[in-house]
C-alpha positions in Angstrom: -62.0 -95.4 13.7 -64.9 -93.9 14.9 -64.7 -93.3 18.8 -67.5 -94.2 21.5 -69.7 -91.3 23.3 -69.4 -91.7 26.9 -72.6 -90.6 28.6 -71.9 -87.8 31.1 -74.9 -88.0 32.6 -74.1 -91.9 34.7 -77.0 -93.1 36.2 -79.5 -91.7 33.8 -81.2 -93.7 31.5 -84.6 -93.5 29.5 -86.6 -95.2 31.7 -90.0 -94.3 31.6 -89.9 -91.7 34.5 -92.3 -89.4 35.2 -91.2 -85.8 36.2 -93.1 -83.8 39.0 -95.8 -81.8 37.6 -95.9 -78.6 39.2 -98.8 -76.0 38.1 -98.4 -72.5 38.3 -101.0 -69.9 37.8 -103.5 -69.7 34.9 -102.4 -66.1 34.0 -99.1 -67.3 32.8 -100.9 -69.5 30.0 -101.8 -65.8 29.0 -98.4 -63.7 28.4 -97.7 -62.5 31.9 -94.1 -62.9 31.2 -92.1 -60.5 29.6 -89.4 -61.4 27.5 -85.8 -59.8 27.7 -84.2 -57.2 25.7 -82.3 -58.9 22.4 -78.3 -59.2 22.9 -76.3 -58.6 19.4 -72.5 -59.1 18.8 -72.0 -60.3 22.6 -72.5 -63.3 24.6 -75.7 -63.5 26.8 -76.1 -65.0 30.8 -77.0 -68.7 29.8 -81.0 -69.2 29.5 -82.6 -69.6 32.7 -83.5 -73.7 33.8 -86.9 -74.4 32.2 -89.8 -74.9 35.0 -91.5 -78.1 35.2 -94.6 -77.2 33.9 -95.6 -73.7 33.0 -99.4 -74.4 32.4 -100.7 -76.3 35.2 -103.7 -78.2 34.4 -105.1 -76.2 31.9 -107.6 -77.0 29.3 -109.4 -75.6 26.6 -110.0 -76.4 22.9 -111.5 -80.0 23.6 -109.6 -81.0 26.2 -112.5 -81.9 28.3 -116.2 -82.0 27.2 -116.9 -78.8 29.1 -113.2 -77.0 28.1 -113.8 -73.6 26.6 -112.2 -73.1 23.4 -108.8 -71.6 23.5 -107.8 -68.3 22.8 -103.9 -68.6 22.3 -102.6 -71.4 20.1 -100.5 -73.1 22.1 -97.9 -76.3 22.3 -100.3 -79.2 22.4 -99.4 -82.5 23.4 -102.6 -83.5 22.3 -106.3 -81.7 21.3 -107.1 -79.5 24.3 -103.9 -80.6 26.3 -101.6 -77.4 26.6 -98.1 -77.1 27.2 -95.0 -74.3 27.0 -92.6 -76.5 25.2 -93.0 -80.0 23.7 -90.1 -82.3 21.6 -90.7 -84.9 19.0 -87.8 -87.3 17.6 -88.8 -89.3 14.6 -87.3 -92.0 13.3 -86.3 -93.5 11.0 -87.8 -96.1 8.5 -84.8 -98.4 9.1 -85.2 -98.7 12.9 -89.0 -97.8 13.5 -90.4 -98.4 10.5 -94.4 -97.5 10.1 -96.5 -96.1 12.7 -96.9 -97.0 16.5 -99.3 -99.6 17.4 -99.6 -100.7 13.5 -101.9 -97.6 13.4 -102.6 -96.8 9.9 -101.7 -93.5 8.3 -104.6 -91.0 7.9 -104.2 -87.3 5.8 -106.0 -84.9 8.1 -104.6 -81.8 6.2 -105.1 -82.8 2.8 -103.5 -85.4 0.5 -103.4 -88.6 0.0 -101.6 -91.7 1.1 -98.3 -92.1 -0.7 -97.1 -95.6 -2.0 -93.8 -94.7 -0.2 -91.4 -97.8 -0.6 -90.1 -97.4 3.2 -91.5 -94.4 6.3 -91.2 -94.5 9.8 -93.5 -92.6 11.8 -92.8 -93.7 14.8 -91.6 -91.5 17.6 -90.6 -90.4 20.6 -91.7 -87.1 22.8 -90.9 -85.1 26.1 -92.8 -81.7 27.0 -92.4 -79.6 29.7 -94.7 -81.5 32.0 -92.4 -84.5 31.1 -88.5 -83.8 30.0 -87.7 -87.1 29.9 -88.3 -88.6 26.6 -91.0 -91.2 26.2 -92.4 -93.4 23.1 -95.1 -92.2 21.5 -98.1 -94.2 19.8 -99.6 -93.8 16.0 -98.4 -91.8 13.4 -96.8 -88.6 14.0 -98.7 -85.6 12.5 -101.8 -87.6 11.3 -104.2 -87.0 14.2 -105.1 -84.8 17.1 -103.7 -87.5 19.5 -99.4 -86.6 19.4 -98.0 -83.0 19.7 -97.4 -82.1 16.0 -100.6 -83.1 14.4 -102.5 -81.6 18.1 -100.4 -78.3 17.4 -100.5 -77.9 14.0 -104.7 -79.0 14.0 -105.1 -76.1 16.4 -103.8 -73.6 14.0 -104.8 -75.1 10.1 -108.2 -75.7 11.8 -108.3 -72.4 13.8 -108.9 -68.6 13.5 -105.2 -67.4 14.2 -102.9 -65.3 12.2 -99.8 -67.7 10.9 -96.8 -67.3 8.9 -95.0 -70.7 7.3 -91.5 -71.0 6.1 -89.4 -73.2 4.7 -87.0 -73.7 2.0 -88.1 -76.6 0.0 -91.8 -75.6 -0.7 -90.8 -77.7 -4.4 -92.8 -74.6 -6.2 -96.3 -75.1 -3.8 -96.2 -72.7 -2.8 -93.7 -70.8 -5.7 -91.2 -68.2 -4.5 -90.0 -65.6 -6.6 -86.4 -66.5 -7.9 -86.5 -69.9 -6.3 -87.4 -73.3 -8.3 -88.1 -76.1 -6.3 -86.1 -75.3 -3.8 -84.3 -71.9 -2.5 -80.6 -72.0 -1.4 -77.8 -69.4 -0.5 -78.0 -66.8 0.6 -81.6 -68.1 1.8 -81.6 -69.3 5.1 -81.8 -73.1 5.9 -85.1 -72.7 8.3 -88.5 -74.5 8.2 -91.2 -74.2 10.5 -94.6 -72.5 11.5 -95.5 -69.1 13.8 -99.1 -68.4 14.9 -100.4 -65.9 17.1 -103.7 -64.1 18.3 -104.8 -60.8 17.8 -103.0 -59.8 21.2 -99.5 -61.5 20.0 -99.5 -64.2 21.8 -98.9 -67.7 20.5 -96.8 -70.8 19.5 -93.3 -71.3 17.2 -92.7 -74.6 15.7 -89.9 -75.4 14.3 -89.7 -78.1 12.1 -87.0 -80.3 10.0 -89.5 -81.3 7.4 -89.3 -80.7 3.7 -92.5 -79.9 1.9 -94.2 -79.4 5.3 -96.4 -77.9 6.4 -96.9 -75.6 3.3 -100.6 -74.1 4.1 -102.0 -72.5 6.9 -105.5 -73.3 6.7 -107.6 -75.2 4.3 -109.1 -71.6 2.9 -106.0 -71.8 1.3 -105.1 -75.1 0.7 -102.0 -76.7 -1.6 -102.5 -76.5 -5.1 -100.9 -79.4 -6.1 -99.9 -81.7 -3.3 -101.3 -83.0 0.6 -100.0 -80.6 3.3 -99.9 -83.9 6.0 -96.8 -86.0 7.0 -96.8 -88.6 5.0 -99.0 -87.3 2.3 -96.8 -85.3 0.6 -95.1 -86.1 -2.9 -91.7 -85.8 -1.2 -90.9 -88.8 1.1 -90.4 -86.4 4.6 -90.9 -89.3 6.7 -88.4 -92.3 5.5 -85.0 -90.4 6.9 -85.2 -89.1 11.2 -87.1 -85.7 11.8 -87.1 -83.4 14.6 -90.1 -81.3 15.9 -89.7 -78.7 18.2 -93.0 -76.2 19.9 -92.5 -73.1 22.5 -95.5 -71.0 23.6 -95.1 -67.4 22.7 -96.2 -64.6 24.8 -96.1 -61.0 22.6 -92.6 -60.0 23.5 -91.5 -63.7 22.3 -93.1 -63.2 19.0 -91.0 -60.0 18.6 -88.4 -61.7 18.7 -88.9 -64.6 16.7 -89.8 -62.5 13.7 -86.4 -60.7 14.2 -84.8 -63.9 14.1 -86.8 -65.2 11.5 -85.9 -61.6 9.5 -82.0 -62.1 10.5 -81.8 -65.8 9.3 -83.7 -64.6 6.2 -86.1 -67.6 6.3 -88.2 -68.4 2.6 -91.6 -67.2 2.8 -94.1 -64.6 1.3 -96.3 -62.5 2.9 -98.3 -61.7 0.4 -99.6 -65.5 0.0 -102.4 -66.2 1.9 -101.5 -69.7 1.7 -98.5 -69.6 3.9 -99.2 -65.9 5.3 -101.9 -64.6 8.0 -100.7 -61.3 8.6 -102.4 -59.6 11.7 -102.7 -58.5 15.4 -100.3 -55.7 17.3 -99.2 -53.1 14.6 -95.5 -54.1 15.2 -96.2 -57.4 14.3 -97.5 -56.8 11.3 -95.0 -54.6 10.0 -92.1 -57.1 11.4 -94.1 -60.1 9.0 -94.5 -57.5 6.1 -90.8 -57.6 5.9 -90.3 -61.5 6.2 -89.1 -63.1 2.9 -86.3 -60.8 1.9 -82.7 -61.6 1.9 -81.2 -60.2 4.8 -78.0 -57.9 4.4 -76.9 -59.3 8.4 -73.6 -60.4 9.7 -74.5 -60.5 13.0 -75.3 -63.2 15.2 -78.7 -62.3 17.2 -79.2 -63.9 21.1 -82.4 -63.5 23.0 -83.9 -65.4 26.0 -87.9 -65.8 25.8 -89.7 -65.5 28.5 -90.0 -69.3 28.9 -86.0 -69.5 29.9 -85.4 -70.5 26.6 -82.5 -69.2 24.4 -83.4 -68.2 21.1 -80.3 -67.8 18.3 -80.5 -66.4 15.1 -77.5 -67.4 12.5 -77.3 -64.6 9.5 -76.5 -66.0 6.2 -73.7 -63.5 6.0 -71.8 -65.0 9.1 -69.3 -67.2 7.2 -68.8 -69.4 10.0 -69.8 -72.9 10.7 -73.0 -73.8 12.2 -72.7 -75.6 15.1 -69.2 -74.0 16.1 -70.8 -70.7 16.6 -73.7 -71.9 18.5 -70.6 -73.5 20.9 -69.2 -70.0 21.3 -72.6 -68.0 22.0 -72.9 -70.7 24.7 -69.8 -69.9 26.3 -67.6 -71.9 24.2 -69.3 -75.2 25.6 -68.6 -78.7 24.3 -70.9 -79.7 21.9 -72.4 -83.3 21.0 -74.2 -82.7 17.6 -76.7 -84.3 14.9 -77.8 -83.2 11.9 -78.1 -83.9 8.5 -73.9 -84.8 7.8 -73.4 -85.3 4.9 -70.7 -83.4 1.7 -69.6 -81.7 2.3 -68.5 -82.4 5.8 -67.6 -80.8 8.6 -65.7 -83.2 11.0 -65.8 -83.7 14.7 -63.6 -81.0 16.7 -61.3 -81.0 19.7 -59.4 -78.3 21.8 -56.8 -78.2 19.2 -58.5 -77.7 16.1 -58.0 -74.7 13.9 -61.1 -72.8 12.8 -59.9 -69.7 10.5 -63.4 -69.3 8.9 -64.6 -67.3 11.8 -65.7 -63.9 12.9 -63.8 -61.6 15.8 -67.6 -60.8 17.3 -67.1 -64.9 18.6 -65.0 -66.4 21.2 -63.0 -69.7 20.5 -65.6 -72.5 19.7 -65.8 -75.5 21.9 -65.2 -78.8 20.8 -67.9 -80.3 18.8 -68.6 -83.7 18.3 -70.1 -85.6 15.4 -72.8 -88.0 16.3 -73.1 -91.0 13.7 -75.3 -93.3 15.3 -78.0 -93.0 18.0 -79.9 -95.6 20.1 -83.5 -96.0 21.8 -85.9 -99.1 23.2 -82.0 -101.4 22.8 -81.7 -100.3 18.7 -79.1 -98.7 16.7 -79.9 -96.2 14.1 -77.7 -93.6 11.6 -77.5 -90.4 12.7 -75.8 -89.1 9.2 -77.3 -87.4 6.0 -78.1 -89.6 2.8 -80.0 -91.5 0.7 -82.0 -94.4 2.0 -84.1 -96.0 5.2 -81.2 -95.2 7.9 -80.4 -91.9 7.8 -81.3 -88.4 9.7 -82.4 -85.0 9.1 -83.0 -83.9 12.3 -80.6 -81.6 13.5 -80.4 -81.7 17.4 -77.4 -80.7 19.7 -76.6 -81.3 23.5 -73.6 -79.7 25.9 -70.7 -82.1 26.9 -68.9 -79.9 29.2 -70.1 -77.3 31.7 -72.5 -76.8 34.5 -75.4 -76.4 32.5 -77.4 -78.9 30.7 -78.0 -78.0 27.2 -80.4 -79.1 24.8 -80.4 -77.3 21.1 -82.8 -77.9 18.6 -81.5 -76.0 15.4 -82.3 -75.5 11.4 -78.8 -75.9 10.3 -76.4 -79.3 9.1 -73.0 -79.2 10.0 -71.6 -78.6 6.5 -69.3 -76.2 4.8 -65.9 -75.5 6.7 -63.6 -74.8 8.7 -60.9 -72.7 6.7 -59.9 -72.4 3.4 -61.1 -69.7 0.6 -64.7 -70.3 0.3 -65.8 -69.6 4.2 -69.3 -68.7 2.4 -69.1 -72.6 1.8 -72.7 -74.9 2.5 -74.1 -73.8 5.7 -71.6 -71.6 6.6 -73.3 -69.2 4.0 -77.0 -69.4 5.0 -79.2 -68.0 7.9 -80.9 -70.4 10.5 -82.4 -70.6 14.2 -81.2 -72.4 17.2 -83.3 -72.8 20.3 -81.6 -73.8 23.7 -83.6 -75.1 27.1 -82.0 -75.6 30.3 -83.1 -79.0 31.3 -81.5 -81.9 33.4 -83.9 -84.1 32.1 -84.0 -83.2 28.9 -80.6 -83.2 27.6 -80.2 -86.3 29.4 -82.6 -88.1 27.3 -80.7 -86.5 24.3 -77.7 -87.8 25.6 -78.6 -91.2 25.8 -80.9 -90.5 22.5 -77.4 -89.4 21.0 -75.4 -92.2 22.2 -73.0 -94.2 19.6 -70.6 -93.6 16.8 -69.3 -89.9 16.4 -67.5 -89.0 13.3 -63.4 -88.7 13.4 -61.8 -85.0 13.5 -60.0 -85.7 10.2 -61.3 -87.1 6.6 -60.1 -90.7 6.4 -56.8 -91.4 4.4 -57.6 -92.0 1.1 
């Protein structure tokens, strides 16, 4: 039978609290942090806890009739409202179905609105001014007013250089030896860089299929919408994660390593999904995005925001979310991501992974999460077809003296031993990104809360 999580965070719930606001100086909005040296093939000092708020009360880009217009793309929470990190967690059309407020769906970024038979696009949101998640209002990704459609306006709408990535482009854009979608040895990543001329900017990653798939409408989709829920492929009936991190220039160094190392589906010579420009080691970094890495090493490297960037090789036959336990010091592990066949189960102290590689230590448990809860409902938490199921894929720590919170590109499929290590996920390339927040992974916690999968296939 499936077993209950016990939250061990007591006393925390998802009240509505407000964190302390605490601004620091303009100049860091600008890169004057410098990000650390990368770590390969050994396990790095746990990320640093994530400040507060890193931008103060910055404006620009609209956020006030007299804000100047920015010069950085950064995380916005909404037009003109910058911030170092933001979260979004939408659900699903079984639990939240439509939008917040019965507000009606809009296609900013071309398309049109899609008969779906079921969407949710409801949500839920925390940022570094707030780490505590909150419920959102409208439509994720359809206006200027929640973090992903503010973020990704400021770049489709902008002047900034941009790369997009993701493996189910479903042929718009095509990539060369892929139809519809691209799998192994391709890495299971989707999401969106952009940067000025100086290298500084934003990552987003994203959980989407189909989305976003054009960087600015001077080179638009050819033959489908490029907005959340205007898309031929229904992105928005199962849960979705959204995750945004500002970048200063060292940061974007090493996200296009990562990127490189996961070997991530993209194509720089299409303008469509490619803005290649800025510091000339940027450029040659993007220039090489889109090939199939050779890798099978593990990449660790903490931004200059605290936060913990991982990079997963497609030629690291191990399991996803096990390896991500070990970089972290072999912590316990809650997890949620698209489960689905084939399966990897829940984990304990005892359980034998022999699909690993001697550059790890021992994984940590890790724990299936089935169901979730927010605002008093239950919702799935597993991969399938239908209204109540996830594609997020979202991790928090369960043992330790740090509070973890991973948002990642990879399902836990494949497994654990047996011939065919190279099996699912074990054989393709993703990112994980890991924050330091008490806050934060509380909410995920309690976000997380419910059903977790057994550690052994049920009898048949």
């Amino acid at each position: 039978m499936p077993s209950k999580l016990t939250n061990p965070n007591p006393g925390t719930s998802l009240a509505r609290t407000i964190g302390p606001i605490i601004p620091l100086a303009i100049a860091l909005a600008h890169g004057a942090l410098t990000g650390a040296a990368s770590q390969q093939n050994q396990i790095s000092s746990p990320p640093a806890p994530c400040p507060t708020a890193m931008l103060g009360v910055a404006r620009c880009g609209g956020g006030t009739p007299d804000s100047p217009p920015c010069q950085t793309p950064y995380p916005m929470l909404t037009k003109g409202h910058p911030v170092a990190w933001w979260f979004v967690f939408k659900f699903n059309a079984s639990a939240f179905p439509g939008c917040g407020s019965s507000a009606a769906r809009a296609c900013p970024f071309g398309g049109s609105i899609k008969p779906y038979t079921s969407f949710g696009q409801q949500f839920a949101y925390a940022s570094s001014e707030v780490p505590t998640l909150q419920q959102g209002d409208g439509c994720t990704g359809d206006t200027t007013s929640d973090p992903v459609g503010a973020t990704f306006d400021e770049v489709y709408n902008g002047a900034f250089h941009y790369v997009i990535w993701n493996d189910q482009f479903y042929d718009d854009p095509a990539i060369q030896g892929c139809s519809q979608e691209c799998g192994a040895p391709w890495g299971h990543s989707k999401g969106m860089v952009a940067w000025n001329d100086a290298g500084e900017g934003l990552v987003m990653q994203v959980s989407t299929p189909s989305w976003p798939a054009a960087g600015s409408p001077k080179s638009p989709r050819k033959s489908d919408g490029n907005t959340l829920g205007c898309v031929k492929d229904n992105d928005v009936q199962l849960s979705q994660h959204f995750f945004a991190l500002r970048l200063n220039k060292n940061d974007l160094v090493s996200v296009l390593q990562g990127l490189s190392n996961a070997s991530v589906v993209t194509d720089p010579g299409n303008s469509q999904i490619v803005s290649n420009g800025g510091p000339p080691d940027v450029q040659q970094l993007v220039s090489k995005l889109g090939m199939k890495s050779s890798s099978t090493t593990y990449t660790s490297t903490t931004l200059s925001t605290g936060v913990q960037l991982i990079s997963k090789p497609s030629g690291l036959y191990v399991p996803p979310w096990q390896m991500v336990s070990a970089v972290l010091g072999s912590v316990s592990l809650r997890a949620a991501t698209w489960w689905a066949t084939p399966e990897i189960y829940s984990t304990d102290a005892t359980t034998a992974v022999s699909c690993w590689s001697p550059s790890l230590p021992t994984p940590g448990p890790v724990q299936i999460a089935t169901t979730g809860t927010w605002a008093g409902k239950t919702f799935g938490l597993t991969g399938g077809l239908g209204t109540n199921f996830n594609h997020a894929k979202l991790g928090v720590s369960t043992s330790g003296e740090n509070h973890y919170a991973v948002f990642g590109d990879m399902n836990q499929q494949g497994t654990l031993s047996g011939e065919d290590c190279s099996s699912s996920q074990n054989g393709r390339g993703g990112l994980f990104y890991v924050l330091i927040d008490p806050q934060l992974s509380a909410s995920l916690t309690n976000l997380m809360t419910g059903d977790s999968a057994p550690t052994a296939p049920p009898a048949k």
